[in-house]
C-alpha positions in Angstrom: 39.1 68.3 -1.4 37.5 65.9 1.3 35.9 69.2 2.4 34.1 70.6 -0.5 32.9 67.2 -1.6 31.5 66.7 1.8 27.3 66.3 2.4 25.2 68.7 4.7 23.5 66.3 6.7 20.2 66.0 8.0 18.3 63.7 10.8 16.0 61.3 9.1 16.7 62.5 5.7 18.4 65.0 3.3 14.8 65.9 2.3 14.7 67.2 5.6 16.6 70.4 4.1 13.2 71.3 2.5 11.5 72.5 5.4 13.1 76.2 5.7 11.5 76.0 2.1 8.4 74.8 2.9 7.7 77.1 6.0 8.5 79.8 4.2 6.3 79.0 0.9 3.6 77.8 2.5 3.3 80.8 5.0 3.6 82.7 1.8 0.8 81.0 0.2 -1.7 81.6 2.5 -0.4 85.0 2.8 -1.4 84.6 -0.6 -4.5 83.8 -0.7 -5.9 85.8 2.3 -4.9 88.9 -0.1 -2.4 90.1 2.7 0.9 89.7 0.8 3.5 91.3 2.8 7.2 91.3 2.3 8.2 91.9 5.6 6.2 88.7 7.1 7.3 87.4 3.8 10.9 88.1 4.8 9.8 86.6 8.8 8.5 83.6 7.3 11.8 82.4 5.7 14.0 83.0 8.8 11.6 81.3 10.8 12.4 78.3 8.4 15.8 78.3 8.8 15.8 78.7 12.5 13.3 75.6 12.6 15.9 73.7 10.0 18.6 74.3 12.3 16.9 71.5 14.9 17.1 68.9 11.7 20.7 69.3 11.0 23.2 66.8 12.7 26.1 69.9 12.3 24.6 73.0 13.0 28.0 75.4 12.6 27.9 73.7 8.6 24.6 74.3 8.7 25.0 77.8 9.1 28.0 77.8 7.4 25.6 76.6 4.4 23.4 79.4 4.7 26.1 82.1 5.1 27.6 80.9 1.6 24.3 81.2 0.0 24.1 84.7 1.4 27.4 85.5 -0.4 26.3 83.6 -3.7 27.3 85.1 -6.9 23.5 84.4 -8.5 22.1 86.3 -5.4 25.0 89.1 -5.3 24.8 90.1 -9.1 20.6 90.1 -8.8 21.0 92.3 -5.8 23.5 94.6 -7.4 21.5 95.0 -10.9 18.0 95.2 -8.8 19.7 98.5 -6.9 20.5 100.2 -10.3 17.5 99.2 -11.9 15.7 100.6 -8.9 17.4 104.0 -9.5 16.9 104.1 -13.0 13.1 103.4 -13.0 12.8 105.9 -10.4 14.1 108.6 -12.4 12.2 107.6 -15.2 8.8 107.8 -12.8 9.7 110.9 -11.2 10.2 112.3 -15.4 6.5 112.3 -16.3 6.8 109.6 -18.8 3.2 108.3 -17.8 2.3 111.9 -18.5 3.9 111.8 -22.4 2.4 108.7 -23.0 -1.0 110.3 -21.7 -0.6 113.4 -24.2 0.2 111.3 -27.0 -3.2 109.1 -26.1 -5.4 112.3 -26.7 -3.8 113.4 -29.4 -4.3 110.0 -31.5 -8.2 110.5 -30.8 -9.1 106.9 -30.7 -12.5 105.6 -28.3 -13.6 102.5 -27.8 -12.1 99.5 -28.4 -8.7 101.3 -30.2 -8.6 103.1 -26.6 -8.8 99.2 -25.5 -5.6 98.7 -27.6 -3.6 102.0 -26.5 -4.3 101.1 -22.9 -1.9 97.7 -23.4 0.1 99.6 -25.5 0.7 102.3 -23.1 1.5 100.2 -20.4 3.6 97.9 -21.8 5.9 100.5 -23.2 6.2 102.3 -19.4 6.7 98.2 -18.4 9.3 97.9 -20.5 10.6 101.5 -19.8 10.7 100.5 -15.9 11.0 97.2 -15.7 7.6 97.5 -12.8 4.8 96.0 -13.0 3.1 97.0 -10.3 4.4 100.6 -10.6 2.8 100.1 -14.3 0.0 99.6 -12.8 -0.3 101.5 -10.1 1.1 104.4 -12.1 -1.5 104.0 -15.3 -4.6 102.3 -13.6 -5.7 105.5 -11.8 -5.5 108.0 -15.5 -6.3 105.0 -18.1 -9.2 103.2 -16.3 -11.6 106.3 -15.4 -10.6 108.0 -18.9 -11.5 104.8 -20.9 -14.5 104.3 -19.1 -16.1 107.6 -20.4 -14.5 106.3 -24.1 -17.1 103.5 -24.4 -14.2 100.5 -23.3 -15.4 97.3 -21.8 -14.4 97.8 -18.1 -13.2 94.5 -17.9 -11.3 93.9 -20.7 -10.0 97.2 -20.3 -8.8 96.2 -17.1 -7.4 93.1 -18.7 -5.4 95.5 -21.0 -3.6 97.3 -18.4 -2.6 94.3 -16.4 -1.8 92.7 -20.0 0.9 96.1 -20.7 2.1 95.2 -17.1 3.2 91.7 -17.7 4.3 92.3 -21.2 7.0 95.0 -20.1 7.5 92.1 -16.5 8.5 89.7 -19.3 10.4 91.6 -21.7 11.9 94.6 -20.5 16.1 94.2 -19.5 15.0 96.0 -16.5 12.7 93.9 -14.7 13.1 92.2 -11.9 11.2 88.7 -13.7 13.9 89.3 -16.4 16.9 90.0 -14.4 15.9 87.0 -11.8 15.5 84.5 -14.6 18.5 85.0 -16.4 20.7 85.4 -13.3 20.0 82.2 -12.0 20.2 80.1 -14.8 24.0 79.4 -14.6 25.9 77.8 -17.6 27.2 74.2 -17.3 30.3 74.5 -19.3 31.5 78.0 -18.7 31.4 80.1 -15.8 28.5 82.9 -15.1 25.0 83.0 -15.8 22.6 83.9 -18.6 23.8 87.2 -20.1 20.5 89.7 -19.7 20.9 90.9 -23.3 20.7 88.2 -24.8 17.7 86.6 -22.7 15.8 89.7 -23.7 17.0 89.4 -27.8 15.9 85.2 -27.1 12.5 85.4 -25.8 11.2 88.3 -28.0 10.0 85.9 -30.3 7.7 84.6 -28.1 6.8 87.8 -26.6 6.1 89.9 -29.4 3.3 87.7 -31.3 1.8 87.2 -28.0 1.4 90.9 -28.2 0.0 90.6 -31.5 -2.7 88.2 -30.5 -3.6 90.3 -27.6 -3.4 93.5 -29.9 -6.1 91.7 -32.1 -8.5 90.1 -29.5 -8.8 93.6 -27.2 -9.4 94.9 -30.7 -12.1 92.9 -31.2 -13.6 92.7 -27.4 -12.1 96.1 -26.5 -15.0 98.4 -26.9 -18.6 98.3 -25.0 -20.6 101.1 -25.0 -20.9 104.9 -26.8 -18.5 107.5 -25.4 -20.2 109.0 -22.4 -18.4 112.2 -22.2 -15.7 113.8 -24.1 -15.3 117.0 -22.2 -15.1 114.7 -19.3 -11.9 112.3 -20.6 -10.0 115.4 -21.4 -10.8 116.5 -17.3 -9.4 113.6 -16.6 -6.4 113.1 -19.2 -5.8 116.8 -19.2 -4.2 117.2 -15.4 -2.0 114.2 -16.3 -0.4 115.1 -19.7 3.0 116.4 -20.2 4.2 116.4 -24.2 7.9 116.6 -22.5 7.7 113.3 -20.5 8.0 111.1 -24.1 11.9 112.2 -24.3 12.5 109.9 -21.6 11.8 107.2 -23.9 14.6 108.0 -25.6 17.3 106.5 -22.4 14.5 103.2 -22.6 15.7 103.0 -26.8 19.4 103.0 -25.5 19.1 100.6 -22.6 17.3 98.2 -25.2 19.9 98.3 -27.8 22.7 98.2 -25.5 21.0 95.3 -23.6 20.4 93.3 -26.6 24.0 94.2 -28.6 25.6 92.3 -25.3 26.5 94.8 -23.7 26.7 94.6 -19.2 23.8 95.1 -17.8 25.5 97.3 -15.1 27.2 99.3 -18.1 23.3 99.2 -19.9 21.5 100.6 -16.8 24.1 102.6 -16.0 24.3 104.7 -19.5 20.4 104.7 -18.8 20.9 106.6 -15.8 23.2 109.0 -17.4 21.2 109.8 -20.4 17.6 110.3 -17.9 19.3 112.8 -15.9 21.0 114.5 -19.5 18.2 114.9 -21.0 15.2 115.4 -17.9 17.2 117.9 -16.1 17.3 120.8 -19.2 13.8 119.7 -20.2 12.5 120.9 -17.0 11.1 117.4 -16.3 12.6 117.2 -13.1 14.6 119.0 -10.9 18.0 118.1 -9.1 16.3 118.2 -5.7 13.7 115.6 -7.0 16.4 113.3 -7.8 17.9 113.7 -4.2 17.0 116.8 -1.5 17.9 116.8 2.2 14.1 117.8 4.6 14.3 118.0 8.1 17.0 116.0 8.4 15.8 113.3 5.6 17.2 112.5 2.2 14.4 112.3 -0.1 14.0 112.1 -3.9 14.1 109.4 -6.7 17.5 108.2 -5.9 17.2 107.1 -2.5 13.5 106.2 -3.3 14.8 104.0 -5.8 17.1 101.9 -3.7 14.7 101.7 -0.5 12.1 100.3 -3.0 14.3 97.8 -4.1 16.0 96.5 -0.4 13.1 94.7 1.2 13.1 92.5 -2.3 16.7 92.2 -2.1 16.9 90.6 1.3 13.7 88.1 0.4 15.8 87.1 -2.3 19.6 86.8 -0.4 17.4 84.4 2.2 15.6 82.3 -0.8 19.2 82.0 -2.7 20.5 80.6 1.0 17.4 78.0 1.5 18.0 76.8 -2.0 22.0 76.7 -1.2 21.1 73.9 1.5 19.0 72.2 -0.9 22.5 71.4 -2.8 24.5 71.3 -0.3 22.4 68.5 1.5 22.8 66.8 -2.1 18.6 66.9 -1.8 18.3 68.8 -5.5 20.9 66.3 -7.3 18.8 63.8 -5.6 15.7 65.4 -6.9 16.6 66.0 -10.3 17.9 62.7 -10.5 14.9 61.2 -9.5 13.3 63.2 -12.3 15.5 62.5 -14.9 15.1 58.6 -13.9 11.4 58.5 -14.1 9.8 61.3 -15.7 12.3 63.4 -17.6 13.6 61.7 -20.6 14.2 64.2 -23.8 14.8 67.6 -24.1 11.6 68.1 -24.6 10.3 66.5 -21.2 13.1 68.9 -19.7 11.0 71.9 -21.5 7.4 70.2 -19.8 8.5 69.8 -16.6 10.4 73.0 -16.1 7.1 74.7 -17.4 4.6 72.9 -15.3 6.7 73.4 -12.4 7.2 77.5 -13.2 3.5 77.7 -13.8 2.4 76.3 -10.0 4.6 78.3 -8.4 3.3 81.1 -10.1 -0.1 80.0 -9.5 0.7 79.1 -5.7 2.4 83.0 -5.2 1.0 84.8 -7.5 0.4 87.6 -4.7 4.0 88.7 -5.9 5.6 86.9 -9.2 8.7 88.0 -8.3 8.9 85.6 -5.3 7.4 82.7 -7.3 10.5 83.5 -9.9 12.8 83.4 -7.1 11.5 80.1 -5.6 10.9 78.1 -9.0 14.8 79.2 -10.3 17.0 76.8 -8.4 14.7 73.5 -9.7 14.6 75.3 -13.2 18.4 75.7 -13.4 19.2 72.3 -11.5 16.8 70.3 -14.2 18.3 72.7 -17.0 21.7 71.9 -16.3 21.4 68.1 -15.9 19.5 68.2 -19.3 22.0 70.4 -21.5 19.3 73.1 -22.4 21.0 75.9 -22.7 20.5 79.2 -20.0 18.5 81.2 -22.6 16.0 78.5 -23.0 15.3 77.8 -19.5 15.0 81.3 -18.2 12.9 82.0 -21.8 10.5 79.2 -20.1 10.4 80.5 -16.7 9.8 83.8 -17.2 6.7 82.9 -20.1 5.3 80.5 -16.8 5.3 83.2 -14.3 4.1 86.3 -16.3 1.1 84.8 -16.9 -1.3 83.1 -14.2 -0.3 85.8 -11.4 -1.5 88.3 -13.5 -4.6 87.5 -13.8 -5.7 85.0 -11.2 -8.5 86.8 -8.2 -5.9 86.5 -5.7 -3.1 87.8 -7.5 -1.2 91.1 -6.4 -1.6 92.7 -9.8 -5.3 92.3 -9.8 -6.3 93.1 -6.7 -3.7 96.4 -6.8 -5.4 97.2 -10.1 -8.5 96.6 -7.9 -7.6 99.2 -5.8 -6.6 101.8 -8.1 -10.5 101.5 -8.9 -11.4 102.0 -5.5 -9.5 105.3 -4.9 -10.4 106.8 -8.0 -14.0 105.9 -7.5 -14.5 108.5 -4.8 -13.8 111.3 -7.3 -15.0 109.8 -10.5 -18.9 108.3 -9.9 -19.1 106.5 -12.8 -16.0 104.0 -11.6 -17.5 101.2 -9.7 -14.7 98.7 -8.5 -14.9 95.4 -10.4 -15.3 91.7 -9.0 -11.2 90.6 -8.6 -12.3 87.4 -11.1 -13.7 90.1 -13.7 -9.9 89.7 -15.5 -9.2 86.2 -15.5 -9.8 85.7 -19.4 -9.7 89.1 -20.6 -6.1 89.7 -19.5 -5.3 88.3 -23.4 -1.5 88.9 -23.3 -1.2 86.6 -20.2 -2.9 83.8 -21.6 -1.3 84.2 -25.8 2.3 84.3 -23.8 1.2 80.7 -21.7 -0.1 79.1 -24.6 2.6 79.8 -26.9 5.0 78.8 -24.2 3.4 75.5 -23.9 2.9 75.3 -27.9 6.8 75.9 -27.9 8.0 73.3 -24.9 5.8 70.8 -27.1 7.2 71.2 -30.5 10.5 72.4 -29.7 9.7 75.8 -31.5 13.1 77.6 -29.9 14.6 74.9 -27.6 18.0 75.4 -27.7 21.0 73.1 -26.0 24.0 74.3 -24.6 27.6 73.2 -26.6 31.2 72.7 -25.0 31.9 76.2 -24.6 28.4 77.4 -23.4 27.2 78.2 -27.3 23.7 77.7 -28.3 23.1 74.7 -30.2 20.3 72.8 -31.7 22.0 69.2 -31.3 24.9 67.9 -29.1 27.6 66.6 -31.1 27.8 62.7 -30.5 30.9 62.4 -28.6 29.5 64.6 -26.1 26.7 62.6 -25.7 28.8 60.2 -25.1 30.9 62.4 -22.8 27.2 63.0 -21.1 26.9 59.5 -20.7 29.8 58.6 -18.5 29.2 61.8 -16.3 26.0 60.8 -15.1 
């Protein structure tokens, strides 16, 4: 008992376990901001931290000891375990020529202009959501969409703004996304074991997502379109080599993970039914072939399987080291000291709770927004620590920290999702004349879905629109009962 109650200690300070942090987030920043956001160095950066935070520590076997436990966490083992699956299942999904279905169904509805504007978010936030990748969203739609909506009379930069809208609405949303798995996986209950279920995270934050949608919907309806259509034997060139009627049957496995997701079902039972039903229903429909799922060349396993897991492992190691930094951060008793700091002088209500774990979400994201993914994974251990000493229940914190950082890194010039949207332009430009690469600032207030989600985050933290608490057996409620108030009371 004398063990686990025991302190990491520091020289100087038990603040002094921030500094792996801060190497590794501000190496990361300017990373950042010199648009050269690489895991890898990424990865480099954070050992490099802890290997300088070794020096600080008075024991450095516990020290050690501290980040070995952290490795071995159950947050950062059941992220790492769903981000593998997911990475499968989105793989398959790729390789299936969904973005080829979606395409077919966009010539057959005939729209130009502004309703092109509108398909173009839609699109891409149903493959988001389908996914769970952002930038494979983009990446994967930028290169068909942009050119083709170009030649439809769409205003380039609010059709831009569209497709990186699509991308953050399915980042946000979908049960499959790494923003949605990290944010409910780390925000652990107080009065049962485990963290927020992903299901019901997805089923709790719809209703913020959805009329942020709705306002987007309406505003690239109304800012969508910009010119005549140039050339309509030229858009169905381009749409024509990418359309596959065929690919929209894999929508169908994105309808059951959904349902399953948000009926409570596991996520590792969701994604894996997901997986099943793909391969089911691609293999007959000649979508896809069992060697593109996995072949052996020249002595090398390709194919979307093993694609899908080597896409996913560099992530997964970023976020084993960030889930041990912020291990020494509690075991150095710096968070408690933090949050109880916070709760002394700034954080007072529920609502304060809501602000601050906002505010805080939202700089992170706006600090790393090269990859939001790592801004999620850097911002969760504050948001669950200030959560949990506050009552708000998982839901409502990982509702509030996923609405922060789907929004600023989406759209800021520096941001990874802009400036790979950016170069999208660039390599279709070279075949397509008429696609000149736009200014990386050109999407800051056209990306509407972005900014609707932020506002009505903020509008929500505010007025309590959603704030949910978290009762004696881990239950949402609106109100504590009294005597555990009370109870509260003599805890702290």
């Amino acid at each position: 008992m004398e063990n686990e109650n025991k302190r990491l200690e520091f020289k100087g300070s038990q603040f002094m376990a921030l500094i792996p942090f801060l190497i590794f987030i501000v190496i990361t920043i300017i990373l950042s901001f010199l648009k050269a956001a690489d895991l890898n160095m990424m990865i480099g950066s954070a050992i490099l931290g802890l290997m300088v935070g070794m020096f600080f520590a008075k024991d450095k076997g516990e020290y050690w000891n501290a980040i070995i436990k952290g490795l071995g966490s159950n947050v950062g083992m059941t992220a790492v375990l769903i981000w593998l699956i997911v990475g499968i299942y989105g793989s398959i999904l790729k390789s299936g020529q969904i973005v080829e279905g979606l395409v077919w169904l966009s010539i057959q509805l005939g729209v130009r202009g502004a309703g092109f504007t509108i398909i173009a978010f839609l699109f891409s936030g149903i493959f988001a959501v389908a996914t769970g990748t952002s930038f494979g969203t983009i990446a994967a739609m930028g290169p068909v969409l942009y050119p083709a909506g170009l030649l439809l009379g769409c205003n380039p930069a609010v059709l831009g703004g569209a497709i990186l809208s699509g991308s953050a609405f399915g980042d946000n949303l979908a049960p499959v996304s790494d923003t949605t798995i990290i944010s409910a996986t780390s925000q652990e209950y107080t009065n049962k074991d485990g963290s927020a279920e992903i299901g019901g995270v997805v089923k709790s934050r719809a209703k913020y997502a959805i009329p942020a949608g709705i306002i987007a919907v309406v505003l690239f309806g109304i800012f969508g379109g910009a010119s005549s259509v140039q050339s309509t034997v030229a858009v169905e060139d381009i749409l024509t080599k990418y359309t596959n009627p065929k690919g929209l049957l894999l929508l169908i496995p994105t309808v059951i993970v959904i349902y399953l997701a948000v009926k409570g079902k596991s996520i590792f039972t969701t994604i894996t039914v997901g997986i099943i039903a793909s391969i089911i229903i691609g293999l007959p429909a000649g979508l896809f072939t069992f060697s593109d799922l996995i072949a052996i060349e020249n002595g090398a396993v390709t194919g979307a399987i093993p694609e899908g897991v080597a896409g996913m492992t560099t992530f997964c190691i970023l976020l084993m080291i960030v889930v041990a930094m912020g291990n020494l951060l509690i075991e150095s008793g710096c968070m408690e000291t933090t949050v109880d700091w916070l709760n002394e002088k700034v954080i007072k209500t529920p609502r304060d709770a809501d602000l601050s774990i906002f505010i805080l979400s939202t700089i992170f994201g706006i600090l790393i927004a090269a990859i939001n993914t790592i801004a999620n994974i850097c911002v969760s251990p504050f948001v669950n620590s200030i959560g949990k000493k506050n009552k708000l229940h998982p839901y409502r914190r990982a509702d509030v920290l996923s609405g922060a950082v789907c929004s600023f890194p989406f759209f800021v010039p520096y941001g990874g999702a802009v400036l790979l949207l950016i170069g999208a332009m660039e390599s279709v430009s070279s075949t397509y004349s008429f696609v000149t690469p736009l200014d990386p600032s050109s999407f800051f207030f056209t990306t509407f879905y972005c900014w609707a989600l932020w506002f009505i985050m903020l509008i929500a933290c505010l007025s309590g629109w959603g704030r949910v608490l978290e009762g004696k057996g881990g239950e949402m409620v609106k109100e504590l009962p009294s005597e555990y108030k009370l109870d509260m009371k003599k805890a702290n």
